[in-house]
MDAnalysis code that builds the backbone (N, CA, C; Angstrom):
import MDAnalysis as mda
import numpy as np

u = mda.Universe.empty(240, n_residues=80, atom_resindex=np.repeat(np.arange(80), 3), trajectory=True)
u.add_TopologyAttr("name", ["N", "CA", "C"] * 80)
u.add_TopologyAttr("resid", np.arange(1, 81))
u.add_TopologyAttr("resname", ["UNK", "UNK", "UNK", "UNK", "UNK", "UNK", "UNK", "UNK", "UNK", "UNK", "UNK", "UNK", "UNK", "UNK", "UNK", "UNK", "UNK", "UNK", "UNK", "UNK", "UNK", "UNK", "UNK", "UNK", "UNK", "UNK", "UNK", "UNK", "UNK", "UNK", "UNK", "UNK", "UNK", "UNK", "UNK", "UNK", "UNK", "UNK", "UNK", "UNK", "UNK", "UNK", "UNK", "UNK", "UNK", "UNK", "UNK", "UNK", "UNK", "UNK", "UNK", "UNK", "UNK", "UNK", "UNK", "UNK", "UNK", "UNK", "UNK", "UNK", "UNK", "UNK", "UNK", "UNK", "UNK", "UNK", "UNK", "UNK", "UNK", "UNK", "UNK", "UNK", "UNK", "UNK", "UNK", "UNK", "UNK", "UNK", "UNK", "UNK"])
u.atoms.positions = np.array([
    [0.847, -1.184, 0.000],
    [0.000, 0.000, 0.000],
    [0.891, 1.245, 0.000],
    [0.434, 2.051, -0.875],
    [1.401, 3.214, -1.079],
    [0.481, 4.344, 0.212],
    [1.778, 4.973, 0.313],
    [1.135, 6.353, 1.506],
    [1.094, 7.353, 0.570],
    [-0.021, 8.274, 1.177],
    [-0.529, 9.373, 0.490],
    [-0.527, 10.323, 1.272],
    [0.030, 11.596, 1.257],
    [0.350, 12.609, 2.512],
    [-0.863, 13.380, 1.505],
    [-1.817, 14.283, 2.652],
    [-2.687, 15.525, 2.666],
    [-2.830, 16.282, 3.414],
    [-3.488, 17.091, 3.138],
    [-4.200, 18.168, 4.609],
    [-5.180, 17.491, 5.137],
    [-5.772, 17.847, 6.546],
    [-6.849, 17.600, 7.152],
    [-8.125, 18.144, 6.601],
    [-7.608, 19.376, 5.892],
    [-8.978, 20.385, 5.825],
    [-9.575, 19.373, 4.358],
    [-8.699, 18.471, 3.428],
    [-9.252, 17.706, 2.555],
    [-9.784, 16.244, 2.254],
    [-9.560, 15.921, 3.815],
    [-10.074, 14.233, 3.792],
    [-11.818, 14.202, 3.960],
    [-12.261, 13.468, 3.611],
    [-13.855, 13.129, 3.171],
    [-14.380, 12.907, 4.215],
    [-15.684, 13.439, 4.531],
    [-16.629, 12.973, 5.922],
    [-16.101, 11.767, 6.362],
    [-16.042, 11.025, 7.321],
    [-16.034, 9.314, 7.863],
    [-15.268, 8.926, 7.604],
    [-14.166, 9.770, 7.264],
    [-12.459, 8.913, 6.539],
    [-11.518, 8.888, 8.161],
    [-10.542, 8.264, 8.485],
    [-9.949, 8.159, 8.921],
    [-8.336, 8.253, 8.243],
    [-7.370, 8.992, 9.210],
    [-6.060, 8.977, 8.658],
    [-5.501, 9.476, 10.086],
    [-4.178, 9.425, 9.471],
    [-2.913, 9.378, 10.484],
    [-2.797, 10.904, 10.250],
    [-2.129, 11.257, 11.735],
    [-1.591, 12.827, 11.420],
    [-0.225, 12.595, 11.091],
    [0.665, 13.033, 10.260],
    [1.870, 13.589, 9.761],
    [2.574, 14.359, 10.223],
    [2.047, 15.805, 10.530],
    [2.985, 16.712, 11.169],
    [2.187, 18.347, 10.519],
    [3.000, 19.045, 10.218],
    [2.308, 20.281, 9.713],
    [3.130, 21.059, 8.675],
    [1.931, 21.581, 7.948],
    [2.473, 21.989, 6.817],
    [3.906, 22.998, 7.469],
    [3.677, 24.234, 7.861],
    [5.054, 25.014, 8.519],
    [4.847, 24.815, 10.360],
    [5.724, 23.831, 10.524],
    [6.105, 23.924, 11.543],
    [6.106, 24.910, 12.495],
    [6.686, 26.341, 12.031],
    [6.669, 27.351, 13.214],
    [5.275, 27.865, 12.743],
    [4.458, 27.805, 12.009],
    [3.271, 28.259, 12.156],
    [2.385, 29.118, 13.229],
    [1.714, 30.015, 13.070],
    [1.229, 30.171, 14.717],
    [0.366, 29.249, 15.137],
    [-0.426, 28.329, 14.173],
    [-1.126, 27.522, 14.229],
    [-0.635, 25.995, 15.119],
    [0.440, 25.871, 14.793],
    [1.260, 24.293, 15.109],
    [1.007, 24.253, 16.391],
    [1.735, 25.054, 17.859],
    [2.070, 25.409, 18.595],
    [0.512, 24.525, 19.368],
    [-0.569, 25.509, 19.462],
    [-2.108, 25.556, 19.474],
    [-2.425, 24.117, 18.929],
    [-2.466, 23.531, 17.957],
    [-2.785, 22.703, 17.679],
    [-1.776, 20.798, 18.371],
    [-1.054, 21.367, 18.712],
    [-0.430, 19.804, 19.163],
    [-0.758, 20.372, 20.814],
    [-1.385, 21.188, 20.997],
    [-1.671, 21.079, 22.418],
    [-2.846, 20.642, 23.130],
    [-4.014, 20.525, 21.452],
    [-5.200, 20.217, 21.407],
    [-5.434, 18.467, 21.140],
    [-4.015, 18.234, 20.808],
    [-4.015, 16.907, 20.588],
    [-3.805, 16.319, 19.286],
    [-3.107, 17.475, 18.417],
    [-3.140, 16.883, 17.056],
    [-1.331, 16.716, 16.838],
    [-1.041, 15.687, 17.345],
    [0.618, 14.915, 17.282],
    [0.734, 13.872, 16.620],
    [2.165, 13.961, 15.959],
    [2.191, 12.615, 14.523],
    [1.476, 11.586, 15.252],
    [1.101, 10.777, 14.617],
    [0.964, 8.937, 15.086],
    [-0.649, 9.213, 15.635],
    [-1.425, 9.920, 15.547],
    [-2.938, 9.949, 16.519],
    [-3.470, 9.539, 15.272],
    [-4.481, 8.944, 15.308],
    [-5.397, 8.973, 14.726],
    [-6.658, 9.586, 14.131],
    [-7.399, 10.792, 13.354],
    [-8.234, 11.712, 13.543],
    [-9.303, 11.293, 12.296],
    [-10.109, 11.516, 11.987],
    [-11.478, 11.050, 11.536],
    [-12.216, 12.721, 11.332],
    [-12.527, 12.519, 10.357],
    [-13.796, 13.871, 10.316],
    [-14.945, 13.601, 10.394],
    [-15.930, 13.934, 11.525],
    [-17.015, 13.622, 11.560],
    [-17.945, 14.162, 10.751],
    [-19.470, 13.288, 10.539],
    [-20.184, 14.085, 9.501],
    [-20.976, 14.945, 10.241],
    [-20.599, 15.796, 10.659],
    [-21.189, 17.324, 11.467],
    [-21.591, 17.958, 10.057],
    [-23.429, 18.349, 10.306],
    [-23.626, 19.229, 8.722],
    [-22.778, 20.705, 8.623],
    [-21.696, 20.364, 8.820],
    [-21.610, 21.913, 8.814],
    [-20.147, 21.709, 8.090],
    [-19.753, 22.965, 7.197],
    [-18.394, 22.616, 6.376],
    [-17.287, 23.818, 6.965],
    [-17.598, 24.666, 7.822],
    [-16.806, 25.714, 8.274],
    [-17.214, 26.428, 9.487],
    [-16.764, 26.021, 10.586],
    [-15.843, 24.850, 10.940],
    [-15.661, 23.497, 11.026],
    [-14.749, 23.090, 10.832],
    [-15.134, 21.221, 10.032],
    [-14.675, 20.342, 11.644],
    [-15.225, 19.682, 11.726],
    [-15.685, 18.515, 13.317],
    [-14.689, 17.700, 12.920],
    [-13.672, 17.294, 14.085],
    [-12.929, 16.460, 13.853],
    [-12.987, 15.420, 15.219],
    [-12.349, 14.076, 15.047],
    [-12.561, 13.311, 16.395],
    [-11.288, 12.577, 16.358],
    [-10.709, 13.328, 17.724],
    [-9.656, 12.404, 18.297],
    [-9.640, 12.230, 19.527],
    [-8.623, 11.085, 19.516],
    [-8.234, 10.430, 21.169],
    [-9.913, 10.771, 22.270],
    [-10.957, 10.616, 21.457],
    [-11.825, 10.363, 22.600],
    [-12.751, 11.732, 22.469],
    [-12.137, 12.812, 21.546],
    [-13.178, 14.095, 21.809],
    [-13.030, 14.840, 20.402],
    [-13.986, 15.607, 20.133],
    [-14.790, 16.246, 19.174],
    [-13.899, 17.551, 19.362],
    [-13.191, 18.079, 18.365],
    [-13.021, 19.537, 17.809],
    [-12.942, 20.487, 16.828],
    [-13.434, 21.304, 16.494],
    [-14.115, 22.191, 15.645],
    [-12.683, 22.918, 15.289],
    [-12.303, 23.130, 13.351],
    [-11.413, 23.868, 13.322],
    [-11.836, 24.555, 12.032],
    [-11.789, 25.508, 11.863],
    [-11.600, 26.414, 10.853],
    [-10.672, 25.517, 9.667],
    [-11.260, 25.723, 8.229],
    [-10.532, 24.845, 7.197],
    [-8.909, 25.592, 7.101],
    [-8.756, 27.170, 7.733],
    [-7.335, 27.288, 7.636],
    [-6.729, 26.661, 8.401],
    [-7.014, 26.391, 9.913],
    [-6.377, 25.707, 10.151],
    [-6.244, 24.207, 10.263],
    [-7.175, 23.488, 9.727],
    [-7.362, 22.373, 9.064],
    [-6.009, 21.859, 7.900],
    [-6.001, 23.447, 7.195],
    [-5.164, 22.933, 6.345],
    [-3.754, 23.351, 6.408],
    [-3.037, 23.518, 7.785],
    [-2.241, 23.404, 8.418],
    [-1.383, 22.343, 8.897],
    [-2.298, 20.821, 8.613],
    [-2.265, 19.466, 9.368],
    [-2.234, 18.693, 8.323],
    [-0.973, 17.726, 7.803],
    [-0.653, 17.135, 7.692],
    [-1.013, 15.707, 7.720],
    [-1.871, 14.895, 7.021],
    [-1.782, 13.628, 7.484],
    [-2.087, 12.662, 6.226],
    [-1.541, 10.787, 7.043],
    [-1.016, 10.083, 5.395],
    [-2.107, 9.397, 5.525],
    [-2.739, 8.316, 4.856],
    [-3.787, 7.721, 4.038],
    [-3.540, 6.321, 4.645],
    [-2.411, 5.669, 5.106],
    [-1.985, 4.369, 5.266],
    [-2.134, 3.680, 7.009],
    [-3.113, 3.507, 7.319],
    [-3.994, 2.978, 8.521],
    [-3.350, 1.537, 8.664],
])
């Protein structure tokens, strides 16, 4: 199985993928976001919340709401 690196802000309702890391590292975004729980190796899923901005995400046990910029800040590969 080949790996496929993307953003978060582009994986499909009910998909599951690995986080990667982030697009720029020093970002102001990065910092904020691995404190929320988004660190290589987690697992994250987009839930089908009707709503497309801010887009519902589910990890390690809890539901969080991110703006598609910073959605597409996050890094993650295809290979489960």
């Amino acid at each position: 199985m080949t790996t496929s690196i993307t953003k978060l802000s582009e994986i499909p309702k009910g998909s599951q993928f690995i986080i990667k890391g982030f697009e720029n590292q020093d970002s102001e975004y990065a910092e904020k976001l691995l404190k929320m729980g988004f660190v290589e190796g987690t697992v994250v899923e987009r839930t089908s919340a009707d709503i497309s901005d801010p887009m519902v995400f589910s990890l390690r046990h809890c539901r969080v709401a991110l703006r598609k910029k910073e959605a597409a800040e996050i890094l993650v590969k295809t290979d489960m």
